[in-house]
N, CA, C and O of each residue as an XYZ file, in Angstrom:
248
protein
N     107.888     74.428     79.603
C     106.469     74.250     79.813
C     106.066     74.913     81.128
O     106.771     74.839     82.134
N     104.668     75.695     81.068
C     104.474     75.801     82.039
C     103.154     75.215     83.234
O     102.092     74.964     82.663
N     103.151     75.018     84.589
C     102.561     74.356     85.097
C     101.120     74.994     84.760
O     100.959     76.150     85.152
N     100.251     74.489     84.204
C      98.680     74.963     83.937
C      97.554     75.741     84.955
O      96.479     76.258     84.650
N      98.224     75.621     86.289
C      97.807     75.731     87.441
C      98.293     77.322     88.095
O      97.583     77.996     88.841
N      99.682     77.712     87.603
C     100.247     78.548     87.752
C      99.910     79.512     86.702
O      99.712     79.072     85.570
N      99.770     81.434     87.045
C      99.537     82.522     86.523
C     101.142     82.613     85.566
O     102.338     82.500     85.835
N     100.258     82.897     84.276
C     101.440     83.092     82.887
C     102.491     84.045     83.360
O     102.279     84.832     84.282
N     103.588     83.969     82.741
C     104.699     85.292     83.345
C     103.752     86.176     82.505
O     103.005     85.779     81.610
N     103.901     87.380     82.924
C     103.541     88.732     82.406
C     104.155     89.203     81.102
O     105.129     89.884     81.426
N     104.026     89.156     79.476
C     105.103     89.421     79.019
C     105.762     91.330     78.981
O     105.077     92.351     79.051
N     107.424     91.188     78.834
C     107.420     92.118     78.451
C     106.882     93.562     77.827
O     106.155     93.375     76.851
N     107.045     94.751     78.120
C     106.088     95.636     77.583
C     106.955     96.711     77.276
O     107.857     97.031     78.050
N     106.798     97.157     76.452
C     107.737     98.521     76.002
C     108.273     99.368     77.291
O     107.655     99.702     78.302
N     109.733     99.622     76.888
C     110.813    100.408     77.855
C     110.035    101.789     77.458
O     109.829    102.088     76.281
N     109.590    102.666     78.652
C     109.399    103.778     77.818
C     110.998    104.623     77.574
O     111.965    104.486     78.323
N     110.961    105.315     76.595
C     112.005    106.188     76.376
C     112.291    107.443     77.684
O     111.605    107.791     78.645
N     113.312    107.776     77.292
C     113.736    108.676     78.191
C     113.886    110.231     77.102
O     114.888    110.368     76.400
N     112.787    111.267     77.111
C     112.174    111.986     75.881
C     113.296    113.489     75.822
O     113.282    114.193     74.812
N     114.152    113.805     76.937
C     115.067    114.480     76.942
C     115.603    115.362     75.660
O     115.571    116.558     75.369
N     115.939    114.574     75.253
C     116.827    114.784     73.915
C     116.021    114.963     72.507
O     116.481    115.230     71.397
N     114.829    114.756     72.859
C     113.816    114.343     71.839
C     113.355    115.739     70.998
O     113.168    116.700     71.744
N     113.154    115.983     69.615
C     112.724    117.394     68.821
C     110.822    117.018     69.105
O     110.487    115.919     69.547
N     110.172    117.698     68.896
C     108.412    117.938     68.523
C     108.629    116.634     67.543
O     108.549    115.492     67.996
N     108.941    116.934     66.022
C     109.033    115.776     65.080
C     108.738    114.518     66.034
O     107.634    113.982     66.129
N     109.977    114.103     66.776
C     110.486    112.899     67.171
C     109.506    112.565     68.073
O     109.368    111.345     68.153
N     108.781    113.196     68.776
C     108.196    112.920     69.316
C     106.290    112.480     68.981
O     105.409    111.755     69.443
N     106.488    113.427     67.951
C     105.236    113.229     67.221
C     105.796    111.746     66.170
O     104.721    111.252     65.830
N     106.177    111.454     65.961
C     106.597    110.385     64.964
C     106.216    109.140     66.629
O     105.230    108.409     66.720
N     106.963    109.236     67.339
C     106.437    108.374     68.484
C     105.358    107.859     68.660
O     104.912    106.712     68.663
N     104.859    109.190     68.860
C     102.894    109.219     68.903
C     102.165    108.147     67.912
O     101.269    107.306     67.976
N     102.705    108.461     67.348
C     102.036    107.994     65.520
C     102.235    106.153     65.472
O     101.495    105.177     65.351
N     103.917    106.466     65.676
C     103.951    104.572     66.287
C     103.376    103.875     67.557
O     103.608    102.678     67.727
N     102.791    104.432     68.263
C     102.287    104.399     69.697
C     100.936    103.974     68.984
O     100.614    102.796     69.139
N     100.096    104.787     68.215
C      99.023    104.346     67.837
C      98.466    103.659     66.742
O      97.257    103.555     66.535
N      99.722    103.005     65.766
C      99.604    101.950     64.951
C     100.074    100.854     66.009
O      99.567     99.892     65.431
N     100.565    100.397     66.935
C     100.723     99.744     67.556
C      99.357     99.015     68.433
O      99.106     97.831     68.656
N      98.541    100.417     68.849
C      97.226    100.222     70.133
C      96.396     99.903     68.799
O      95.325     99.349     69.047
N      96.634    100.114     67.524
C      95.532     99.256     66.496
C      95.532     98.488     66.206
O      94.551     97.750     66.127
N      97.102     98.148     65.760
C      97.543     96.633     65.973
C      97.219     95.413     66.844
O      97.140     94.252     66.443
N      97.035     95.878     68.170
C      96.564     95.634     69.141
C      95.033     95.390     69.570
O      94.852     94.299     70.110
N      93.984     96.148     69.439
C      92.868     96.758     68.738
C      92.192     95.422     68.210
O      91.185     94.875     68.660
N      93.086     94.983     67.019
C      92.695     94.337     66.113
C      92.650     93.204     66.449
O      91.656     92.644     65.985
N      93.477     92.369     67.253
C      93.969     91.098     67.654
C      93.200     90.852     69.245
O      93.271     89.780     69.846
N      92.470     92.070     69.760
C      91.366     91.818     70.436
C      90.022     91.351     70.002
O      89.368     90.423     70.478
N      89.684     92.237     68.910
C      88.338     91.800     68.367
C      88.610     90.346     67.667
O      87.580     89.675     67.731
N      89.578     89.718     67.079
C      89.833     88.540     66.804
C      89.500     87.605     67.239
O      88.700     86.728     66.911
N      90.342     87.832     68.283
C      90.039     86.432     70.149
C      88.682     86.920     69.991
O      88.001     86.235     69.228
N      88.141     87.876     70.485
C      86.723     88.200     70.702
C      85.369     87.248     69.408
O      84.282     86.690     69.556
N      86.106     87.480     68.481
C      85.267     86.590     67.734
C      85.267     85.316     67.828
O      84.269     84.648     68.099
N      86.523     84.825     67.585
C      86.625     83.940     67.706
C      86.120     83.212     69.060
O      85.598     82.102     68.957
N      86.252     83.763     70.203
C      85.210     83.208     71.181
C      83.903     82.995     71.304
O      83.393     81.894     71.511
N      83.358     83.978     71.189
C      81.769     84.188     70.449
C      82.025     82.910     69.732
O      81.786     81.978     70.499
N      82.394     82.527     68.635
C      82.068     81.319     67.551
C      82.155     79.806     68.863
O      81.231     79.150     69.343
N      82.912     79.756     68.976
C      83.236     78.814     70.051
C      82.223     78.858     71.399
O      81.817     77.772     71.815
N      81.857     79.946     72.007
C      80.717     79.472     72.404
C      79.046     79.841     72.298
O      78.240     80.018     73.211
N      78.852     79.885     70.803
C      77.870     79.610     69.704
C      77.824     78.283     69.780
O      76.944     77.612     70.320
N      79.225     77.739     68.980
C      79.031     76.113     68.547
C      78.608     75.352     70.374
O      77.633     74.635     70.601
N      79.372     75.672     71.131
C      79.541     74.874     72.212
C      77.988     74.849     73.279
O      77.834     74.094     74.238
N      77.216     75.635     72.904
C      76.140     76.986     73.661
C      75.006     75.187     73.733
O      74.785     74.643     72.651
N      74.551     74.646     74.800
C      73.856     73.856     74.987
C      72.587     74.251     74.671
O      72.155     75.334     75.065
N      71.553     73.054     73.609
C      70.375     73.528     73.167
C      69.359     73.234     74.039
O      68.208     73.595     73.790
């Protein structure tokens, strides 16, 4: 548990690669997962985002 008072640990975030060894392909295939990821991502913002909005709609003093 953590103390409520105290800032969340930061989580983990992708190691970037080390691109050395890497062909165009491989790297373009990267790209491609890089940005189904930031949509993935994307998506699970506007979520919270709604979902807040609703919450303070209902909560919004008349």
């Amino acid at each position: 548990m953590f103390d409520e008072n105290e800032p969340r640990p930061t989580p983990k975030r992708l190691t970037p690669p080390v691109f050395d060894s890497w062909g165009v392909a491989e790297l373009q295939r990267y790209i491609e997962e890089l940005r189904v990821e930031i949509g993935r991502t994307e998506a699970e913002i506007s979520r919270k985002q709604s979902h807040r909005g609703a919450a303070d709609a209902f909560f919004k003093p008349n």
